[in-house]
N, CA, C and O atoms as CSV, one atom per row, in Angstrom:
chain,resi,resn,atom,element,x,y,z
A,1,UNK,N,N,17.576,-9.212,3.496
A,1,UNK,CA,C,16.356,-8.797,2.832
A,1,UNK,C,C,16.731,-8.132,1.507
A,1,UNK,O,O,17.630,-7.291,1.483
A,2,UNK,N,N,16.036,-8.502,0.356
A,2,UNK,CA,C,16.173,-7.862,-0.826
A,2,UNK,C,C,15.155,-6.788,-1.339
A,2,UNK,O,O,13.930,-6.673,-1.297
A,3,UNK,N,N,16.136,-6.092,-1.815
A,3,UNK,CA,C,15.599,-4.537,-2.117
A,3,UNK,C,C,14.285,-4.564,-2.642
A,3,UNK,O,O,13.772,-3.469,-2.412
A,4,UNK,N,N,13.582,-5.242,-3.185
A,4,UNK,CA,C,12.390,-5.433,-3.408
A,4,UNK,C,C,11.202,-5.727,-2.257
A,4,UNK,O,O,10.177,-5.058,-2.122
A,5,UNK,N,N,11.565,-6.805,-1.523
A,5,UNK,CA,C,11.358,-6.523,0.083
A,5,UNK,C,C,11.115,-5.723,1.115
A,5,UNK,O,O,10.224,-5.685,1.963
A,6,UNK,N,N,12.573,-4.749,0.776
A,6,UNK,CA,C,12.527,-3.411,1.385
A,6,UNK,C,C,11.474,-2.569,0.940
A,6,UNK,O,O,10.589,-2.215,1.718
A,7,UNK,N,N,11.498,-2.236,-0.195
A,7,UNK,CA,C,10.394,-1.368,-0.987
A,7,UNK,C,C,9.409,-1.812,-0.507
A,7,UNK,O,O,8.700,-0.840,-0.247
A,8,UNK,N,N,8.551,-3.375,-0.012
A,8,UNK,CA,C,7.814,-3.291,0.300
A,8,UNK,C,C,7.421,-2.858,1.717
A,8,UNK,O,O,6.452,-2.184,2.068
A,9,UNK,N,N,8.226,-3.307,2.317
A,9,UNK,CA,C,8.755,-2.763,3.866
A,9,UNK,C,C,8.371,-1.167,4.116
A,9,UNK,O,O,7.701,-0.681,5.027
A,10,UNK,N,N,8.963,-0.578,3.097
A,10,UNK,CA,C,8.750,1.509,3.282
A,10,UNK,C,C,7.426,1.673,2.885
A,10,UNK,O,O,6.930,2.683,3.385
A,11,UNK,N,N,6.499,0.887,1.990
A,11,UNK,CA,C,5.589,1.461,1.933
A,11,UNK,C,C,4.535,0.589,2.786
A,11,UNK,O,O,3.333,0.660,2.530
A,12,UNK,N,N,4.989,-0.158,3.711
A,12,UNK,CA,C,3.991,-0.938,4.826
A,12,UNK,C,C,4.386,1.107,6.103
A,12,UNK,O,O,3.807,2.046,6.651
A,13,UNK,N,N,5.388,0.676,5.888
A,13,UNK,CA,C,5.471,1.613,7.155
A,13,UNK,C,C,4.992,3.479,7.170
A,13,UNK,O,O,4.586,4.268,8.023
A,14,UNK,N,N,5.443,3.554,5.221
A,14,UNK,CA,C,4.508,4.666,5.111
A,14,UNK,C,C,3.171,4.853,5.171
A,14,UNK,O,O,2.743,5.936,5.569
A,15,UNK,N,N,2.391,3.933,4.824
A,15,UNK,CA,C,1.103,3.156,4.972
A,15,UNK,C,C,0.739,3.732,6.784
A,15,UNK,O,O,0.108,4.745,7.085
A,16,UNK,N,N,1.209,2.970,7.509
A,16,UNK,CA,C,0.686,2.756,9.189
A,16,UNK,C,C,1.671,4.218,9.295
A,16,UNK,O,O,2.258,4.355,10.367
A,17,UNK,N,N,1.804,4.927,8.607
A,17,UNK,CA,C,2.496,6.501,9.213
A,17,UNK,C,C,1.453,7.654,8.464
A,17,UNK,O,O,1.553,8.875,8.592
A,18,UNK,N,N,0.396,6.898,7.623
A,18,UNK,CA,C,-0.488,7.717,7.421
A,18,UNK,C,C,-0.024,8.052,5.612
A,18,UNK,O,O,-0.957,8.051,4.809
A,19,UNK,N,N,1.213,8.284,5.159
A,19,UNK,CA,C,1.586,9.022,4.120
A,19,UNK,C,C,1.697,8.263,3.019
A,19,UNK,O,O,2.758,8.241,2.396
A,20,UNK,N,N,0.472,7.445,2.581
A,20,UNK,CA,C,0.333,6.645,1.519
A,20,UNK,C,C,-1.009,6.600,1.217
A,20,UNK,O,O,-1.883,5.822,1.598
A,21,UNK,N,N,-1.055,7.852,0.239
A,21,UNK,CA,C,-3.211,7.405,-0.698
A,21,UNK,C,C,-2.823,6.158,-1.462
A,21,UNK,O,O,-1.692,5.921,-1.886
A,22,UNK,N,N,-4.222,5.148,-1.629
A,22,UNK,CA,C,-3.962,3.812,-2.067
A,22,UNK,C,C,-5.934,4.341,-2.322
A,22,UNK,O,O,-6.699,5.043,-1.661
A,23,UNK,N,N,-6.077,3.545,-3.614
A,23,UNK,CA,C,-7.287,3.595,-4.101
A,23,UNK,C,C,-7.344,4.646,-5.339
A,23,UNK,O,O,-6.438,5.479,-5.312
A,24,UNK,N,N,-8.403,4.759,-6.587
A,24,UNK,CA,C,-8.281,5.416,-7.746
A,24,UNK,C,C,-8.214,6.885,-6.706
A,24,UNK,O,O,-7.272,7.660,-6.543
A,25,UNK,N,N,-9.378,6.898,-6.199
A,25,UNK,CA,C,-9.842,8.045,-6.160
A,25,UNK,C,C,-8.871,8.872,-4.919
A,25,UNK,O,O,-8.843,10.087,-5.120
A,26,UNK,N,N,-8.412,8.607,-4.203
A,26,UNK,CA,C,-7.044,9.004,-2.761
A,26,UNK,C,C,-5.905,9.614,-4.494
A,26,UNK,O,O,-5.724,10.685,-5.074
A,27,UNK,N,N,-5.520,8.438,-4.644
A,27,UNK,CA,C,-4.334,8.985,-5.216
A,27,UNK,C,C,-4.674,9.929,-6.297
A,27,UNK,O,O,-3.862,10.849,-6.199
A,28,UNK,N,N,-5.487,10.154,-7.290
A,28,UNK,CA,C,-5.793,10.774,-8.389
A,28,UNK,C,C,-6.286,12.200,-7.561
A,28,UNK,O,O,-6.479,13.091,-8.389
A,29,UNK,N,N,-6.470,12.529,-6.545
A,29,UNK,CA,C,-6.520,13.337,-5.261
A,29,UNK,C,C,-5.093,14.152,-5.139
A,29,UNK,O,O,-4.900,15.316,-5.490
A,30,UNK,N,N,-4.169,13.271,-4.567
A,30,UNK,CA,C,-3.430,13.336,-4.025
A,30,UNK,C,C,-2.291,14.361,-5.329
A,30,UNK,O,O,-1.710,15.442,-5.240
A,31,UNK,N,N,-2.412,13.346,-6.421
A,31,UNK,CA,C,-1.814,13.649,-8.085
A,31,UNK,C,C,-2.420,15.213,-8.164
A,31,UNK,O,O,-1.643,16.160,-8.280
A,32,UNK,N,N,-3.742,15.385,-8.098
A,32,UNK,CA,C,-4.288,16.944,-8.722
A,32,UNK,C,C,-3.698,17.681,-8.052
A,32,UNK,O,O,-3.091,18.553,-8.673
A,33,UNK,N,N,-3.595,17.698,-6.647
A,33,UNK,CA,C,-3.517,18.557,-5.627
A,33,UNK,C,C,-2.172,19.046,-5.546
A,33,UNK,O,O,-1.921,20.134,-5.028
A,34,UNK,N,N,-0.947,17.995,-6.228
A,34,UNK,CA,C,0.223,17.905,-5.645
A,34,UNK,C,C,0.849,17.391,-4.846
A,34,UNK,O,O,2.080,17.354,-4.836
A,35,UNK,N,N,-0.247,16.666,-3.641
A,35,UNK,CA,C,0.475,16.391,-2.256
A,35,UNK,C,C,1.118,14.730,-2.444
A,35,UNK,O,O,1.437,13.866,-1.627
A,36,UNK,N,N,1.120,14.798,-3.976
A,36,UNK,CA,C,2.090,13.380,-4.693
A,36,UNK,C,C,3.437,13.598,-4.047
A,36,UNK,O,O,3.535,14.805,-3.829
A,37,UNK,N,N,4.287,13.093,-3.731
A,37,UNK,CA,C,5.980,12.953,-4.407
A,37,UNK,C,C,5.967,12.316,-4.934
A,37,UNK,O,O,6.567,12.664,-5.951
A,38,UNK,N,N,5.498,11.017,-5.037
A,38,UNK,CA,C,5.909,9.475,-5.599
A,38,UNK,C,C,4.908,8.596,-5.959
A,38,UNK,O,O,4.381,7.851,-5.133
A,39,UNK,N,N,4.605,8.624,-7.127
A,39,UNK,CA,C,3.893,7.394,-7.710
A,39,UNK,C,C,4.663,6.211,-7.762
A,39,UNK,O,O,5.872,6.016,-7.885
A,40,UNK,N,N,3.676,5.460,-7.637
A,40,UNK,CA,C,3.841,3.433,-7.846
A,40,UNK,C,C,2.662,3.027,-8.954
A,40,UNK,O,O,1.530,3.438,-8.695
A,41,UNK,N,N,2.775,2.561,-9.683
A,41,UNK,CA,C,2.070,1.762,-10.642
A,41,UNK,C,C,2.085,0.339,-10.761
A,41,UNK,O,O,2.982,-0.024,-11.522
A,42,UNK,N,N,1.372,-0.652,-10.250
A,42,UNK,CA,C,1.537,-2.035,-10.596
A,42,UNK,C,C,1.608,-2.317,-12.175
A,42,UNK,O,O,1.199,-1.562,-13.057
A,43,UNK,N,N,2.147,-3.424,-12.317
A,43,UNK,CA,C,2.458,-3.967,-13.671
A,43,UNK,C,C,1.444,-4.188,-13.874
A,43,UNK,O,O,1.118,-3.811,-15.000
A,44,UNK,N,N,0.750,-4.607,-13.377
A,44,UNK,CA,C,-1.016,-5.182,-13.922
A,44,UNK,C,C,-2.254,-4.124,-14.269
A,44,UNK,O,O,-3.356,-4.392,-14.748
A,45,UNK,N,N,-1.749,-2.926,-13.899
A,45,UNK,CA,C,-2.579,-2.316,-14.346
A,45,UNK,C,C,-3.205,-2.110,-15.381
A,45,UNK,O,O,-2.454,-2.107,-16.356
A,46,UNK,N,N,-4.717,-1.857,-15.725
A,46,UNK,CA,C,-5.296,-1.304,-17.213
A,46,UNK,C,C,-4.960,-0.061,-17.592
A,46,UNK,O,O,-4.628,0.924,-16.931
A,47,UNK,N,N,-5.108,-0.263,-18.899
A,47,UNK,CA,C,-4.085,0.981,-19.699
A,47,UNK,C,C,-5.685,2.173,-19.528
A,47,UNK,O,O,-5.295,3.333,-19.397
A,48,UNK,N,N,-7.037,2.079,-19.516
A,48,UNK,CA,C,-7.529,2.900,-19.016
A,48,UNK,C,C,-7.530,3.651,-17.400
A,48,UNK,O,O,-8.123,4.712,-17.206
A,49,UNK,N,N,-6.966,3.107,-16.584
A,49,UNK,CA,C,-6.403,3.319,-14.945
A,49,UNK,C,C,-5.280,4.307,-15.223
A,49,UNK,O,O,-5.222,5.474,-14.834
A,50,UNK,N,N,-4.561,3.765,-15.825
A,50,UNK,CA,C,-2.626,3.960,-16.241
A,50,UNK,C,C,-3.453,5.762,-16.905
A,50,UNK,O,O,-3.140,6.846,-16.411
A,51,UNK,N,N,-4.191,5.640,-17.733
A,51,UNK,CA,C,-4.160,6.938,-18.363
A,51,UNK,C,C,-4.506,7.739,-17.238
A,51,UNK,O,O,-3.649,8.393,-16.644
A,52,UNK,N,N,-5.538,7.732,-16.952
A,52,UNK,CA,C,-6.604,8.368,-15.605
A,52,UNK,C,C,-5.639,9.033,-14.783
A,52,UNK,O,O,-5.771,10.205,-14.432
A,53,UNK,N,N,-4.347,8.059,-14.366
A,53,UNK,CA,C,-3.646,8.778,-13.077
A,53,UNK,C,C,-2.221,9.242,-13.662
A,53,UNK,O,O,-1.387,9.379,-12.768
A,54,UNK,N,N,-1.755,9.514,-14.949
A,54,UNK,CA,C,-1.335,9.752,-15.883
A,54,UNK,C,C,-1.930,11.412,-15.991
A,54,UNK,O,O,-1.478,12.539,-15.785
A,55,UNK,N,N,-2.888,10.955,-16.326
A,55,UNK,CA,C,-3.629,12.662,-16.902
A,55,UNK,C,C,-3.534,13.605,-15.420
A,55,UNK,O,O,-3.066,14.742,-15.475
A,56,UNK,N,N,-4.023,13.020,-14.103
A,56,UNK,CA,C,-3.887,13.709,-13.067
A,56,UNK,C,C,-2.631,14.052,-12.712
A,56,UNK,O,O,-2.392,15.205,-12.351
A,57,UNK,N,N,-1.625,13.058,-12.769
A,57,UNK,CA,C,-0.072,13.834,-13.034
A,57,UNK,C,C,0.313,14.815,-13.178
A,57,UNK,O,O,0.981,15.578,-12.479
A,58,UNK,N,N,-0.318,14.882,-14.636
A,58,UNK,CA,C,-0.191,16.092,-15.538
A,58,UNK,C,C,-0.803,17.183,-15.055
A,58,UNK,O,O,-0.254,18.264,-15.268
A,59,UNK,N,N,-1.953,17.155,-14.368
A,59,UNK,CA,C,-2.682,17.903,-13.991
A,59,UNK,C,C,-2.085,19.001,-12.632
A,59,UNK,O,O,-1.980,20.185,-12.312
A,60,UNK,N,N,-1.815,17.616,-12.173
A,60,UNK,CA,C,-0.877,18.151,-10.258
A,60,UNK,C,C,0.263,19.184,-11.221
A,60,UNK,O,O,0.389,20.382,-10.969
A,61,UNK,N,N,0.927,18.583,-12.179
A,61,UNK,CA,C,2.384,19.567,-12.321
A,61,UNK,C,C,2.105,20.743,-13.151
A,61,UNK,O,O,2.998,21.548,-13.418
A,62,UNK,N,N,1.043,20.858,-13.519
A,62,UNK,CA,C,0.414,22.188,-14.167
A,62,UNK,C,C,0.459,23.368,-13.351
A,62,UNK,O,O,0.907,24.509,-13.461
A,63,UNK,N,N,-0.302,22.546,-12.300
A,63,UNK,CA,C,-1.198,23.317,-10.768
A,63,UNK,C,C,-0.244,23.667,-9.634
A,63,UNK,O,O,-0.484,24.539,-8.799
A,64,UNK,N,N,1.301,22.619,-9.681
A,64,UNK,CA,C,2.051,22.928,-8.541
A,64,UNK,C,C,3.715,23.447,-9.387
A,64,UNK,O,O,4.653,24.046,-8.862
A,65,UNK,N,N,3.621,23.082,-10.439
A,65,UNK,CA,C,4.822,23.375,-11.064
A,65,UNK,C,C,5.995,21.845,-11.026
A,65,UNK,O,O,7.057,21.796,-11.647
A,66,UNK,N,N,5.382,20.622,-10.055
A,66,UNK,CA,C,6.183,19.630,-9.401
A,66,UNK,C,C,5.854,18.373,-10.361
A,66,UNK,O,O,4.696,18.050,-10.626
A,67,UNK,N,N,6.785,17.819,-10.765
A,67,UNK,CA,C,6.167,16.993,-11.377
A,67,UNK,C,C,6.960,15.487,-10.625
A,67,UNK,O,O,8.127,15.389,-10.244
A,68,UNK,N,N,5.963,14.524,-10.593
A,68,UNK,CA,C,5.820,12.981,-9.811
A,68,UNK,C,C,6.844,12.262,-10.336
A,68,UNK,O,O,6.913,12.153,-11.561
A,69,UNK,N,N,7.916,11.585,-9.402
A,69,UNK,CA,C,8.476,10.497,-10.091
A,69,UNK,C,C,7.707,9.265,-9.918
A,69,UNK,O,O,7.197,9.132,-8.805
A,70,UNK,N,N,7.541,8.478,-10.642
A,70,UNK,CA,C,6.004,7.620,-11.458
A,70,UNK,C,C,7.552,6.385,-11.654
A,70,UNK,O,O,8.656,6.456,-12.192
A,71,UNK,N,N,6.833,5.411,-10.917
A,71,UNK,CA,C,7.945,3.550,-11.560
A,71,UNK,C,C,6.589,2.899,-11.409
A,71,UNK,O,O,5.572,3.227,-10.798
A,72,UNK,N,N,6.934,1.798,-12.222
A,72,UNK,CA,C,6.087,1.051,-12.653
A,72,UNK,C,C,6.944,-0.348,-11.544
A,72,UNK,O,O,8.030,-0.846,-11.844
A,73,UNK,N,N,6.020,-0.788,-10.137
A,73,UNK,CA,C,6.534,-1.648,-9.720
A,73,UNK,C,C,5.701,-3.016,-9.251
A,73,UNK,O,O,4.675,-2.774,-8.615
A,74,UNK,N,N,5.921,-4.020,-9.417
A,74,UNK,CA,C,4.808,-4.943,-8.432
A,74,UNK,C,C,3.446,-5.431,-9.080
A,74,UNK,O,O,3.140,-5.117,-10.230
A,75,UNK,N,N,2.601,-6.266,-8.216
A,75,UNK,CA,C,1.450,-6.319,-9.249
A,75,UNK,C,C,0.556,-5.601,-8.225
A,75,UNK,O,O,1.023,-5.255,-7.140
A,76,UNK,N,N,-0.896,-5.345,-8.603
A,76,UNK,CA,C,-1.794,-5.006,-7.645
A,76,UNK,C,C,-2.000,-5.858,-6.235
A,76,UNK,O,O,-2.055,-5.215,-5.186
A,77,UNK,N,N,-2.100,-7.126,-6.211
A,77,UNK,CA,C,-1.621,-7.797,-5.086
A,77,UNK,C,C,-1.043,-7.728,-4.006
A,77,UNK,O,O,-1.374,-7.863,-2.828
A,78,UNK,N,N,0.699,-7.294,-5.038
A,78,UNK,CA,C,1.669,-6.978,-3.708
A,78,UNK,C,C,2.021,-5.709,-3.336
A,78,UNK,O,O,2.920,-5.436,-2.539
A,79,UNK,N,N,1.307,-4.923,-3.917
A,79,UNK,CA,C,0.720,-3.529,-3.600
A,79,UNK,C,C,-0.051,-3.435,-2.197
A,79,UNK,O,O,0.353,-2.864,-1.184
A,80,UNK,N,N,-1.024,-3.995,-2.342
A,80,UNK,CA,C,-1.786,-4.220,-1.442
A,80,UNK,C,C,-1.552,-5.190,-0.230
A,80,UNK,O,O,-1.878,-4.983,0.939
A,81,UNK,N,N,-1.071,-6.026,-0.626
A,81,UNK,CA,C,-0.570,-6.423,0.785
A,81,UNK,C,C,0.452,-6.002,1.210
A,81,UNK,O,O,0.649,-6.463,2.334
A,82,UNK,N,N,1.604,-5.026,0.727
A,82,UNK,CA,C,2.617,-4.045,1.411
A,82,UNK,C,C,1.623,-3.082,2.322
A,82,UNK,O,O,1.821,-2.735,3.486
A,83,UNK,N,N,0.798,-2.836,1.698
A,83,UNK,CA,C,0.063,-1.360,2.572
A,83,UNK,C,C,-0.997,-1.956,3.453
A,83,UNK,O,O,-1.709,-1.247,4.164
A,84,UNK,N,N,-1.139,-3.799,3.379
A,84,UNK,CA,C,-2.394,-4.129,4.699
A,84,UNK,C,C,-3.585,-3.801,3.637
A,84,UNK,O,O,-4.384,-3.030,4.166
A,85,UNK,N,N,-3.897,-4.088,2.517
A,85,UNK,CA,C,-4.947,-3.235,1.795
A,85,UNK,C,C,-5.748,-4.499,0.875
A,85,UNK,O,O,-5.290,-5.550,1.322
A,86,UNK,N,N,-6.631,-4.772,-0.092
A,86,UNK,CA,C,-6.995,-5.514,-0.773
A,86,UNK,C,C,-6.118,-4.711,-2.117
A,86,UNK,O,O,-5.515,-3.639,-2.052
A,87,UNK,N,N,-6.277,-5.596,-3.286
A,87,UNK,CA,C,-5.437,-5.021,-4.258
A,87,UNK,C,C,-5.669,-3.925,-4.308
A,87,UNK,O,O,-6.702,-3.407,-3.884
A,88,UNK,N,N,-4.349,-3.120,-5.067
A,88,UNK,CA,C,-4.128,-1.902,-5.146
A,88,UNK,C,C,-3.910,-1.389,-6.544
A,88,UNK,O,O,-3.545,-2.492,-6.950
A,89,UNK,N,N,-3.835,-0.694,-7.534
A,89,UNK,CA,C,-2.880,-0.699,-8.903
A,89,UNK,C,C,-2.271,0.704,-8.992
A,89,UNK,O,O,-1.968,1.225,-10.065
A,90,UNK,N,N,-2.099,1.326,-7.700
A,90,UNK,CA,C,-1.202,2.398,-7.769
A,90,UNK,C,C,-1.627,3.140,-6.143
A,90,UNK,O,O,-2.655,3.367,-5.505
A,91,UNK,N,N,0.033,3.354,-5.958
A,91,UNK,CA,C,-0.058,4.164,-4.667
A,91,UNK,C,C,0.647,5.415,-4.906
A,91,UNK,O,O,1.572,5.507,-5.712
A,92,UNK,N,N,0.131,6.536,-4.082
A,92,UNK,CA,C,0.938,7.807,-4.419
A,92,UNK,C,C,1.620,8.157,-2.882
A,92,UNK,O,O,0.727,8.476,-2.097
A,93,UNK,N,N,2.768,8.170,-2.365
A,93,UNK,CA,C,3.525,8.611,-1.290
A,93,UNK,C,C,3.526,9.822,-1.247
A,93,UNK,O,O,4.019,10.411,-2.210
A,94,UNK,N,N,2.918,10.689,0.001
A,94,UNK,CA,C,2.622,12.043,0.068
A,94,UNK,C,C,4.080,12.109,0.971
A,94,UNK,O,O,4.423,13.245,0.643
A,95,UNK,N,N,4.841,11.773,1.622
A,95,UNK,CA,C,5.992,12.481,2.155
A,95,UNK,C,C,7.083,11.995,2.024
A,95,UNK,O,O,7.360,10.798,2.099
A,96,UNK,N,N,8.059,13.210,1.739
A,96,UNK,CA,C,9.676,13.642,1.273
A,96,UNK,C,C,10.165,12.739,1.398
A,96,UNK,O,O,10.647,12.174,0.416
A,97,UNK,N,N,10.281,12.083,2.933
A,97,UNK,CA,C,11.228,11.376,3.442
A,97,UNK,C,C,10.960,9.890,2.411
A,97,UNK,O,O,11.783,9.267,1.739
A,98,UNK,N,N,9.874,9.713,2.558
A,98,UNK,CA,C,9.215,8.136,2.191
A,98,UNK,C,C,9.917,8.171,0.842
A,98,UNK,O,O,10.757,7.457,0.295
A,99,UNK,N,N,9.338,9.130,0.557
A,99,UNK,CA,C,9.430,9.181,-0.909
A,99,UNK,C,C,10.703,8.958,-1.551
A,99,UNK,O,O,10.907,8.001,-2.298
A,100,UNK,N,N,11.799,10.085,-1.180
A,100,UNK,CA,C,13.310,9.380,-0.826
A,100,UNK,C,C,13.468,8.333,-0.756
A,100,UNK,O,O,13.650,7.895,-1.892
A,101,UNK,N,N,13.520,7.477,0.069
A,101,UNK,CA,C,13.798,6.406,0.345
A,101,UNK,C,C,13.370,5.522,-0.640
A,101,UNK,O,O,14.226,4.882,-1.250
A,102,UNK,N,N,12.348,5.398,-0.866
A,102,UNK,CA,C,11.556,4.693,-1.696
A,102,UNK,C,C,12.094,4.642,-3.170
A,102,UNK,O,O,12.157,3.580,-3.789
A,103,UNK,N,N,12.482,5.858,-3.700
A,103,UNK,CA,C,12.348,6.069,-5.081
A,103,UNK,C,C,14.104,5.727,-5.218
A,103,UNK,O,O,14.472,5.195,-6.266
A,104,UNK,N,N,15.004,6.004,-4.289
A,104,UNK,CA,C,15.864,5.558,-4.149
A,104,UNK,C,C,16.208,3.819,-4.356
A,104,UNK,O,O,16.877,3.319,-5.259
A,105,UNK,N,N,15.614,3.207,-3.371
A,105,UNK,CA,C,15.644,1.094,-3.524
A,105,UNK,C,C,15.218,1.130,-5.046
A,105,UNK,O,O,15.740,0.325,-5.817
A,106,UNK,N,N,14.225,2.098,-5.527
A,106,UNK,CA,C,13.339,1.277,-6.503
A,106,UNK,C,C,14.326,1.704,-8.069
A,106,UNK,O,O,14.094,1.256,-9.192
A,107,UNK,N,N,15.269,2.539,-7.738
A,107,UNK,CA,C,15.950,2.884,-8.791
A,107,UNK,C,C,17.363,1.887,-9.695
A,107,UNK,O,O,17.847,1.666,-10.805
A,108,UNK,N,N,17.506,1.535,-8.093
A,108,UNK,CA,C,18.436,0.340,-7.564
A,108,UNK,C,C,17.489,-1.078,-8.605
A,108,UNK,O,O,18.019,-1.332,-9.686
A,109,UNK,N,N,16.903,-1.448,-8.441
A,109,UNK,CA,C,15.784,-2.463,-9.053
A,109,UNK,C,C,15.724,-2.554,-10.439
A,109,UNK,O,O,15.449,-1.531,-11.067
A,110,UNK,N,N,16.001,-3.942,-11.225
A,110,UNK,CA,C,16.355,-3.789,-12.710
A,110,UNK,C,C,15.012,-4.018,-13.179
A,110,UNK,O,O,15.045,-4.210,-14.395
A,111,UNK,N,N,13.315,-4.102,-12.500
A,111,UNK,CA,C,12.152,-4.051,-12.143
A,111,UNK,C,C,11.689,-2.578,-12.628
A,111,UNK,O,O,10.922,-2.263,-13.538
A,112,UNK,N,N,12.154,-2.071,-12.041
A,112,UNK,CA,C,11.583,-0.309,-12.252
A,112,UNK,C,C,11.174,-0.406,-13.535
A,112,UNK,O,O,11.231,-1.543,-14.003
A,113,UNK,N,N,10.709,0.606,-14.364
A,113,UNK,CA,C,10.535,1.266,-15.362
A,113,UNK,C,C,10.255,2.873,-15.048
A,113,UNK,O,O,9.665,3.018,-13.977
A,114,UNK,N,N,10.475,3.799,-15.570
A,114,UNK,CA,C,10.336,5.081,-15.438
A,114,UNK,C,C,9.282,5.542,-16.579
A,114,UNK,O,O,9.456,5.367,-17.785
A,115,UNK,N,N,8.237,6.119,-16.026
A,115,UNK,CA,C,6.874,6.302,-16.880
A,115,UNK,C,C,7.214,7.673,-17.106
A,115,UNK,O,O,6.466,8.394,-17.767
């Protein structure tokens, strides 16, 4: 299985473990509050979306002092069908472990971009 695979693999399983907001309004939630570790951004996203959960970023690391590691991976599609979901254009991973793991494969990936 290739690391891209995998990535999708951790966030199927973070998904059915509960620790994945998927939708504007979950993750831009999740971003204010802090209870982010890990943003995902599909490539397909609109640059008005991209700002929106961008600005809440900013917002969470104001409010928690923490600021999100944010990759730009996948399209909305395979977003969504990693998490069982209809398209997606950004997921935020609320736990350590996931998040680890995750941000780890995806660093590995000549795919990534770092926002």
């Amino acid at each position: 299985m290739d690391a891209k695979q995998r990535v999708f693999g951790m966030l199927g399983m973070a998904q059915r473990a509960g620790k994945v907001a998927s939708g504007a309004e979950a993750v831009t939630a999740a971003l204010s509050t802090g209870k982010a570790e890990l943003l995902i951004i599909s490539r397909d996203i609109s640059r008005n979306s991209l700002d929106k959960l961008l600005s809440a970023a900013e917002k969470g690391e104001k409010v928690t002092g923490k600021a999100v590691t944010c990759f730009r991976f996948g399209t909305s599609d395979d977003l969504g069908q990693a998490t069982g979901k209809a398209a997606r254009a950004a997921l935020a991973v609320t736990d350590k472990a996931f998040a680890k793991g995750i941000s780890d494969l995806l660093e590995g990936i000549n795919e990534e971009e770092d926002i």
